[in-house]
C-alpha positions as CSV (number, residue, x, y, z in Angstrom):
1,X,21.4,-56.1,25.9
2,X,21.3,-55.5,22.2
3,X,18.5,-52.9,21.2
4,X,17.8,-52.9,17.7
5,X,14.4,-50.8,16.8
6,X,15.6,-47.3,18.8
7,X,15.2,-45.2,16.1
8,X,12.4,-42.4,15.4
9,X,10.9,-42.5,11.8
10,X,10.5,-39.8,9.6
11,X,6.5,-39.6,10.2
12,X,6.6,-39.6,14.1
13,X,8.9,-36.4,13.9
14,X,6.9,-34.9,10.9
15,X,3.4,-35.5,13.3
16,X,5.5,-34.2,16.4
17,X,7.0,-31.6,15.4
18,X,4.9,-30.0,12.6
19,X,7.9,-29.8,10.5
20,X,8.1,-30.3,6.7
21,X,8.9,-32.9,4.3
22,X,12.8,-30.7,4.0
23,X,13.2,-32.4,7.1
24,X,16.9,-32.9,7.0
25,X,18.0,-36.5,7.4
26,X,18.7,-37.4,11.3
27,X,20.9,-40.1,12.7
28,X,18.0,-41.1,15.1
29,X,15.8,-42.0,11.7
30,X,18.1,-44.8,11.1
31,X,17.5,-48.3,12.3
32,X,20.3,-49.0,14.7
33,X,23.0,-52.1,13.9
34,X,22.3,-50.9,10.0
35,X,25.1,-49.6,7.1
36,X,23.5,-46.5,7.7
37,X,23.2,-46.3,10.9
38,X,26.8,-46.1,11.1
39,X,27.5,-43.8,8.4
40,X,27.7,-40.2,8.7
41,X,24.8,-38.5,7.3
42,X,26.0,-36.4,4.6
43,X,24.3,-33.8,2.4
44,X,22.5,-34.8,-0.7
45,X,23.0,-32.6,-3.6
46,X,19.6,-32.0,-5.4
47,X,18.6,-30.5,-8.6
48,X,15.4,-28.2,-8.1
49,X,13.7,-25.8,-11.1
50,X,11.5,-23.2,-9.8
51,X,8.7,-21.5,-12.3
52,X,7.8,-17.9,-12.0
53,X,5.3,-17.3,-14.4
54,X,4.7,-13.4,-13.2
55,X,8.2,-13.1,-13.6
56,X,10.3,-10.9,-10.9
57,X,10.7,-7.2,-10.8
58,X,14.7,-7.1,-12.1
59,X,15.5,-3.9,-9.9
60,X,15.1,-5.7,-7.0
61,X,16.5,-9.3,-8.2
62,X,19.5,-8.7,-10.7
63,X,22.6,-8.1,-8.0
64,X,24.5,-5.1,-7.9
65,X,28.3,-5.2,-8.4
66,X,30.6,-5.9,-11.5
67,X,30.3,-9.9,-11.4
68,X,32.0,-12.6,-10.3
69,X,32.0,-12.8,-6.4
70,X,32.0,-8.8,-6.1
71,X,28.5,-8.2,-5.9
72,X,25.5,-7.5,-3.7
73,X,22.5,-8.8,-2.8
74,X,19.5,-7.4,-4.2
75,X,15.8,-7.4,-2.0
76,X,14.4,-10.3,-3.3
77,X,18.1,-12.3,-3.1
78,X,18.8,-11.5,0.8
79,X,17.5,-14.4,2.5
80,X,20.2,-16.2,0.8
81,X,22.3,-14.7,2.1
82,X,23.9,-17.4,4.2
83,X,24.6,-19.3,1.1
84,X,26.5,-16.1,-0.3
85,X,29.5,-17.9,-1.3
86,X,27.4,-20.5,-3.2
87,X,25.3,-18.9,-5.1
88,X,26.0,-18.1,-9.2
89,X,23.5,-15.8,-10.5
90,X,23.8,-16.2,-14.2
91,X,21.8,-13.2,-16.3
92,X,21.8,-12.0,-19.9
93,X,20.0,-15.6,-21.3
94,X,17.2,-15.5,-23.9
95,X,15.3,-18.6,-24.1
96,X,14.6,-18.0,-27.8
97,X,13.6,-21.1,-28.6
98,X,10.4,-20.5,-27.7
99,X,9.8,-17.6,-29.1
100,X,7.3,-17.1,-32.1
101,X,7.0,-14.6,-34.3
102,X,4.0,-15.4,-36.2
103,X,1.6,-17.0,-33.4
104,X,0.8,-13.7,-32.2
105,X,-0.7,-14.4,-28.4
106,X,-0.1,-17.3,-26.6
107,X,3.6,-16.3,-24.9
108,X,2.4,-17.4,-21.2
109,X,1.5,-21.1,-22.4
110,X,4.6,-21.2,-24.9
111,X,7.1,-19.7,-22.4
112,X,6.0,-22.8,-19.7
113,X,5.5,-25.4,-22.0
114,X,9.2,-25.1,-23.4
115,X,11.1,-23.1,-20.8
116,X,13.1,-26.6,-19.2
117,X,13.1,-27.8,-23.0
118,X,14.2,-24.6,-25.5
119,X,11.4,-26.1,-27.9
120,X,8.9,-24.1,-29.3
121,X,5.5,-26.2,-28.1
122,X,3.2,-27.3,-31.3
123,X,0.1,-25.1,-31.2
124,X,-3.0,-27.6,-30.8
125,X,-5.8,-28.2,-28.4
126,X,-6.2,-31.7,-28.8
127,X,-4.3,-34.6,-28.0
128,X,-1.6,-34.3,-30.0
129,X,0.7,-32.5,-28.0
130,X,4.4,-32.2,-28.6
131,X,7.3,-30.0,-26.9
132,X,10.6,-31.3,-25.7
133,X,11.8,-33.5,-23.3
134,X,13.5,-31.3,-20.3
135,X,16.4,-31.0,-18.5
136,X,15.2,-32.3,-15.3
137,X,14.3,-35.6,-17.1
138,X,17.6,-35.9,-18.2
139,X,19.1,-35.7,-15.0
140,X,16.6,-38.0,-13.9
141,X,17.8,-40.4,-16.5
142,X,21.2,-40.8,-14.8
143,X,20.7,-40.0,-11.1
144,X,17.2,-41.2,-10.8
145,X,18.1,-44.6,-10.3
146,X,19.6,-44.1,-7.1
147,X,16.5,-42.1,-5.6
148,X,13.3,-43.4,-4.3
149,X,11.5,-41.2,-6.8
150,X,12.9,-40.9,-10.0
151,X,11.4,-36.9,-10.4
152,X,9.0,-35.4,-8.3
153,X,6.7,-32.6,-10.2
154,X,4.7,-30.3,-7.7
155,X,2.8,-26.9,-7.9
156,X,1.2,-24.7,-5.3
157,X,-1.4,-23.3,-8.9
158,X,-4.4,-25.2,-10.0
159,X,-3.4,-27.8,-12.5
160,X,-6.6,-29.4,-13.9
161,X,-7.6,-27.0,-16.7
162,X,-8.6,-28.6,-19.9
163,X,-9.3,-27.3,-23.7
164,X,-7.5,-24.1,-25.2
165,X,-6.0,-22.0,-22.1
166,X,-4.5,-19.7,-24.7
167,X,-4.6,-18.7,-28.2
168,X,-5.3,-22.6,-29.2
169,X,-2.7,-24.1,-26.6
170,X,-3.9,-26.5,-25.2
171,X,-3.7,-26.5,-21.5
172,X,-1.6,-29.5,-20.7
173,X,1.6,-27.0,-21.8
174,X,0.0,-24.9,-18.4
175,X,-0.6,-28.2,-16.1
176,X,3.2,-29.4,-16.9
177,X,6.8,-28.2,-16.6
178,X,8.5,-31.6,-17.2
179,X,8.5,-34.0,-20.2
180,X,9.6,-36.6,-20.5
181,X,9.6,-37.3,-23.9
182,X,9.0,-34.9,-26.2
183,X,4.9,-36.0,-26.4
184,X,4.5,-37.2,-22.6
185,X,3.7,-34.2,-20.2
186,X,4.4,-35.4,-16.4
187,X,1.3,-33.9,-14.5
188,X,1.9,-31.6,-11.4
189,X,0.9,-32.8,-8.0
190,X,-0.2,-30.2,-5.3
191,X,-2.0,-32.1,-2.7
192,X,0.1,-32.3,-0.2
193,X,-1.4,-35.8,1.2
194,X,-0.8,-37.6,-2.0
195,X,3.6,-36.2,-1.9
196,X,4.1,-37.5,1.6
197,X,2.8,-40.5,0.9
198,X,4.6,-40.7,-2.0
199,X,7.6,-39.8,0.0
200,X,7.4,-41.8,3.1
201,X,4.8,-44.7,1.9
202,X,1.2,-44.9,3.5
203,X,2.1,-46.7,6.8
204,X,3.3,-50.0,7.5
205,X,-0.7,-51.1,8.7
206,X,-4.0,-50.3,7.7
207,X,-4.4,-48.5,11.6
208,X,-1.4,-46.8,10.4
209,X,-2.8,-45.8,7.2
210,X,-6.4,-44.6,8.8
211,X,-4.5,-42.5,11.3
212,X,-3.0,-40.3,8.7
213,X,-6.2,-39.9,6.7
214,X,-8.2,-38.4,9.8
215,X,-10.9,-36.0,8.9
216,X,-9.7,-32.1,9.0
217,X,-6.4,-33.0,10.3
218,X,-2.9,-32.3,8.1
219,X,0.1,-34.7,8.6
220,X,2.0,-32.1,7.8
């Protein structure tokens, strides 16, 4: 006998198991008798940007050591550790681009708005906002078409201000990190209900679908 639906998808582990959408990709999550069943699951590179906006206290992040592989771990590097013989800590870059010399305030909203980009954000509170189109789109533009998501934007921060958030910036340069085009902001998403399902779909039924939206309880 032939059995082709023993696999486990990606939901029934996340509900089991409580783990998270980094779930690494199992060969039990594959439907059997498929191309991918009987590949090898290999490692996915992926291309991930991480804002700071307080910044990082640089005695405890900039590695000891002359360069190159001869150096040491800082406090705030350690937990990577593991990945030692990967990692490229690159320092000594100005993103002067953004930089303004006759705006006076504003620096917080100028630095995010243009820090993927190296373009100086146009100063307005209205609509007509322009900045730069950043490197994530880019890549997106060539490796997006052989994801299920082209990008995916997220934030842990509030990300529905509106009006002037600093020194007549508007507040869409706060609410975005990625452009893609130099006039078309792509919003942050930080409900984590709204990612899975734009992950993993809502459910192949509407029981399916109603299970997952049960009051007070995470899917996560």
């Amino acid at each position: 006998m032939i059995v082709t639906k023993r696999y486990l998808p990606r939901r029934t582990v996340l509900r089991g198991l409580g783990a998270t959408i980094a779930l690494p990709f199992l060969d039990a999550m594959a439907p059997a008798l498929t191309a991918v069943a009987k590949t090898a699951a290999q490692p996915i590179p992926r291309m991930g940007f991480f804002y700071v906006p307080n910044g990082m206290f640089l005695p405890s992040f900039h590695p000891a050591g002359d360069g190159g592989k001869n150096f040491e771990l800082t406090p705030t590097l350690k937990p990577l550790e593991p990945f030692r013989e990967k990692i490229v800590v690159v320092s000594g870059l100005s993103n002067s681009g953004v930089v303004s010399t006759n705006e006076g305030g504003g620096v917080h909203t100028r630095a995010h708005g243009g820090w993927l980009s190296g373009v100086l954000p146009k100063r307005t509170e209205g609509a007509d906002l322009r900045a730069g189109k950043t490197i994530d789109q880019y890549a997106a533009d060539k490796l997006g078409a052989d994801t299920p998501l082209r990008s995916l934007e997220l934030t842990i921060d509030s990300n529905y201000q509106v009006g002037n958030c600093e020194n007549g910036y508007s507040c869409a340069y706060i609410n975005s990190s990625s452009w893609l085009t130099a006039t078309t902001p792509l919003p942050h998403e930080r409900d984590p209900r709204v990612v899975f399902r734009r992950l993993f779909g809502d459910g192949g039924s509407v029981e399916a679908r109603l299970e997952q939206m049960q009051t007070d309880r995470s899917i996560l």
